[in-house]
N, C-alpha and C positions, 0 to 999 in steps of 0.2 A: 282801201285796198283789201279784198280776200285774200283767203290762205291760199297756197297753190297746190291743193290737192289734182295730184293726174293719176288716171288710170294709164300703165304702161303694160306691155308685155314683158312678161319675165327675162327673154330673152333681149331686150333694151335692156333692161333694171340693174346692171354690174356699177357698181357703186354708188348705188342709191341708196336711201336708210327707208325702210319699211317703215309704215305711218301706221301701222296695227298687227296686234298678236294673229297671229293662222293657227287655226286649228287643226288635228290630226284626228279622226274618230280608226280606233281597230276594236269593231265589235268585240266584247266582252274582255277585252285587253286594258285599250287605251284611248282615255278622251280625253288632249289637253293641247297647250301652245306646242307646235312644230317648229316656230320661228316666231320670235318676240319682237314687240314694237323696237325700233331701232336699230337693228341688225339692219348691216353692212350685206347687200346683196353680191356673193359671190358665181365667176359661171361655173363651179361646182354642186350650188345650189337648184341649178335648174330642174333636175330628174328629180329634185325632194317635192320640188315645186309643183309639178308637174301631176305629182305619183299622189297628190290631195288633190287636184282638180282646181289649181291657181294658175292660169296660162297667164290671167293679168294679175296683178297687185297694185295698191295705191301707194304713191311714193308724195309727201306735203311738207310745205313748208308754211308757219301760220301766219296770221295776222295782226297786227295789233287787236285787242279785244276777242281772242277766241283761245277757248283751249283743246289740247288733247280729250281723246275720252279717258284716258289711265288718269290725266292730271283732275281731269271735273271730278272725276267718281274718287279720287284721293279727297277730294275737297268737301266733297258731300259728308263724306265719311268721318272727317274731323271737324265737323257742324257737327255732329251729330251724336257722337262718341263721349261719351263719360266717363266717371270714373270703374276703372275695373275693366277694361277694353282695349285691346291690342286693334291695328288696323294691319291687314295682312299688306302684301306687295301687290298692286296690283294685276290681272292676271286675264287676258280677254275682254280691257274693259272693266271689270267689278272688281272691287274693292270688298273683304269681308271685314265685318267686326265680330270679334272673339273676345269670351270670358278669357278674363285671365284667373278665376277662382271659381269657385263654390259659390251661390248666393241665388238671391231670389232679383231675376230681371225685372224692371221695370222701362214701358215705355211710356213712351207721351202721344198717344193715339189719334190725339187731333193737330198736333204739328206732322205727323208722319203722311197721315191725311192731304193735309196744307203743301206739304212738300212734293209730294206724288201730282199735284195742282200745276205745279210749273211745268212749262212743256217739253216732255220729252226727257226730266228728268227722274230717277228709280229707287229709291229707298224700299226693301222688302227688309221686315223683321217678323220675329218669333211674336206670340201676345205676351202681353203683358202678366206678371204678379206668379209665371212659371217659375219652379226651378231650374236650375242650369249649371253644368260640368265646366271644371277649369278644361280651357280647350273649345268647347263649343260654340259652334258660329251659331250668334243670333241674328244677325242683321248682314244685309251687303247693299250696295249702293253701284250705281252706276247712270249713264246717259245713253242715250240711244245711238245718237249719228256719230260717226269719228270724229269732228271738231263741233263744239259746245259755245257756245255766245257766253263769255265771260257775266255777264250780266244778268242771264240766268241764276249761273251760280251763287251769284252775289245774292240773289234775290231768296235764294235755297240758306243761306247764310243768315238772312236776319230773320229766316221764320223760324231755324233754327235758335236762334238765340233771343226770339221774344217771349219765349214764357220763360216758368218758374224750374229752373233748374236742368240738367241737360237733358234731352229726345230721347235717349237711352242711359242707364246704368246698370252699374251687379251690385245689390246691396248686401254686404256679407251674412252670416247666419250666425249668430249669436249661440255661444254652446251653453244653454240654458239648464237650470235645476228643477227638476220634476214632480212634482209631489201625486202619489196617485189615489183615490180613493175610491174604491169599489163598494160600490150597494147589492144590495140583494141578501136575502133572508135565506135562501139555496145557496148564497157561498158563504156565506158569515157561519153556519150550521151544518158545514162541512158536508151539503146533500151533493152539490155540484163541482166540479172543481173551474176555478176562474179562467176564461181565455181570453178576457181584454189583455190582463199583464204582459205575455208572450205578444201579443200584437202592438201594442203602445210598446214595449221595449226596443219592439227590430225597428219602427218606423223612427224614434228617437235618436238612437242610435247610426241611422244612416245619415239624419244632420250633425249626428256630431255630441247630441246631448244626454243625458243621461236619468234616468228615474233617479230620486235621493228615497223613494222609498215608499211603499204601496201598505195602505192600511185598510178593514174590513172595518163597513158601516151597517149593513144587514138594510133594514128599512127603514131605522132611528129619524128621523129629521133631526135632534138634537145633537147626535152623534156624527152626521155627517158635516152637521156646522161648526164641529168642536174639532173635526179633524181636517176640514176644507182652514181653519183659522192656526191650527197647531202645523202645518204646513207653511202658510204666509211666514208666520213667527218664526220659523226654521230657516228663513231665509228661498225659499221657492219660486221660482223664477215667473212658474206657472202651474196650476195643479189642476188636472184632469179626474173626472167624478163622474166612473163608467156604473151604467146602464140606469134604470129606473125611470127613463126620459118619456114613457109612453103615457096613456091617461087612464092606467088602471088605477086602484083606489091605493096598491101598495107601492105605485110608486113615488116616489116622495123627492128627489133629488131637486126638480124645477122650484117646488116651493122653497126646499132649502136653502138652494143658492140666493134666490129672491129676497127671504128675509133674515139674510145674512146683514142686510143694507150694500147691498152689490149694485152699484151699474147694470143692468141689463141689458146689453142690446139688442136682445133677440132671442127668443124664446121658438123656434121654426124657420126654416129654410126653406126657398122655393127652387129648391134642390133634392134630386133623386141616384142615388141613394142618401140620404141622412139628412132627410126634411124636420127629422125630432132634435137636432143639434140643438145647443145652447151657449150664448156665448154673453161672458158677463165680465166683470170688473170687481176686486173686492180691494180697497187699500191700492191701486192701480195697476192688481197683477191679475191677469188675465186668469177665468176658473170659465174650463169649458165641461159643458154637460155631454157623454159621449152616449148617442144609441147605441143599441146593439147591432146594426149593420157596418159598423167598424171591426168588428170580430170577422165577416166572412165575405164583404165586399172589398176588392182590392184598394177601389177611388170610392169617396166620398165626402160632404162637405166637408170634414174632419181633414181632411189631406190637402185637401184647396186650401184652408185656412190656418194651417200648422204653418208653414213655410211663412207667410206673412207675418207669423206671430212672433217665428224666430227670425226675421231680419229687424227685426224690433217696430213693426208699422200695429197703430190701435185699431180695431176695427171698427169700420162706422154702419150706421145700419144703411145706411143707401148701399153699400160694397153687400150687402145678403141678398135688397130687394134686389137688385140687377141679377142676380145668379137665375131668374127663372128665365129667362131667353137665353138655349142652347145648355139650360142647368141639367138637363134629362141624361143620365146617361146608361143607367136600364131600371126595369121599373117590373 
């Protein structure tokens, strides 16, 4: 047995329950449901009916094995939804998912992929390893035709739930201790004055974290390893070692960090702006090398990879190689 979905006229339709949301568009005003699935058709109703361009509407009753498009796209939604995810009411057919915090989204790119594979059904999300505002929708879901093959869903359900962990979450942001350490022989000798500090301060600050304190290395290598270490030992969650990164003969910061006995994973990024970034490990706390294109470019790989560092994820060097397809972002 099918469902019985029938086209009537409006003016048949007096006590019929409406089988889907109606939209109302009033340029630059108003775009949204007129009349919600399940509403009781009244003959009051007709001129609203009418006045959007519905002379018919579909009035259904289902079948074993089939569902609503509100119930499918509810269902997609909670496959799919992790932790830190509100699912809205659904509304036209789609279902959103919403942060409910502060944090850094993660998706699972090739179930969303897989899912999108079933027929007819809709999974759209934000990329992956962005930040993201309590409130903001990353993700919605939905199915195409008004009644959905149960079966489908089911099938959206175990792609869903075969990998490692949910298709999406918000992973919070860690309000981390900063350690900062400037190089250069023009700010150590009072020729320049420093504007990393003032920039690493506002971007720290807007996760939440905070500098425990900026100290002046000049061009030393030994001085920058005595105070990239007298940071760890302060307890430092992470310590940032602005400029020096380029391959003049005074800059010294790369080798520092190097024979510190640090992890390295990455000495360059195939990333523009801040292809001189450096990102390493000393003792398991994160010590990144900053260019100076952090000073006066808004984004760069320093910004991509903050957010991950504070949801507490390690960086691996395959996460940098990848950055060079769609890495450009002005040069």
């Amino acid at each position: 047995m099918k469902s019985s979905l029938r086209e009537v006229h409006v003016t048949e339709a007096v006590g019929m329950v409406l089988a889907h949301d109606l939209t109302q568009v009033v340029p630059g005003r108003f775009k949204g449901p007129r009349f919600r699935k399940g509403h009781v058709i009244r003959e009051e109703d007709f001129e609203a009916l009418l006045s959007i361009g519905k002379e018919h509407i579909y009035v259904m009753e289902l079948a074993a094995g089939e569902l609503h498009e509100n119930d499918a796209a509810r269902r997609i939604a909670r496959a799919v939804g992790g932790p830190r995810l509100t699912l809205t009411a659904p509304s036209e057919g789609k279902v959103q998912l919403v942060a409910d915090g502060e944090g850094l989204l993660k998706v699972d790119a090739t179930r969303v992929h897989a899912i999108n594979e079933v027929e007819q059904a809709v999974l759209s999300t934000l990329k992956t390893d962005i930040p993201v505002k309590e409130g903001e929708v990353v993700a919605a879901s939905r199915v195409i035709p008004l009644i959905y093959p149960v079966e489908r869903i089911e099938q959206v359900e175990r792609i869903a739930a075969g990998g490692k962990g949910p298709v999406l979450e918000v992973l919070p942001f860690r309000r981390l201790k900063v350690g900062v350490v400037t190089t250069g022989s023009e700010i150590y000798h009072g020729r320049i004055r420093d504007r990393f500090g003032p920039v690493i301060q506002e971007k720290l600050q807007s996760f939440g974290s905070t500098v425990m304190g900026q100290t002046l290395a000049g061009d030393d290598k030994g001085l920058i390893q005595s105070q990239i270490r007298a940071f760890v030992d302060r307890g430092a969650d992470l310590v940032l070692v602005t400029g020096g990164m380029s391959v003049d003969p005074d800059d010294r910061t790369p080798g520092a960090i190097a024979s510190l006995g640090a992890e390295v994973i990455s000495y360059g990024t195939p990333m523009l702006p801040g292809s001189m970034l450096m990102i390493a490990y000393y003792r398991e706390i994160p010590i990144l090398g900053l260019p100076g294109c952090v000073i006066h470019d808004a984004y760069t790989s320093f910004d991509l990879f903050l957010p991950r560092i504070l949801a507490g994820e390690k960086v691996k060097r395959e996460d940098i190689v990848r950055l060079g397809y769609g890495g450009l972002h002005s040069c």
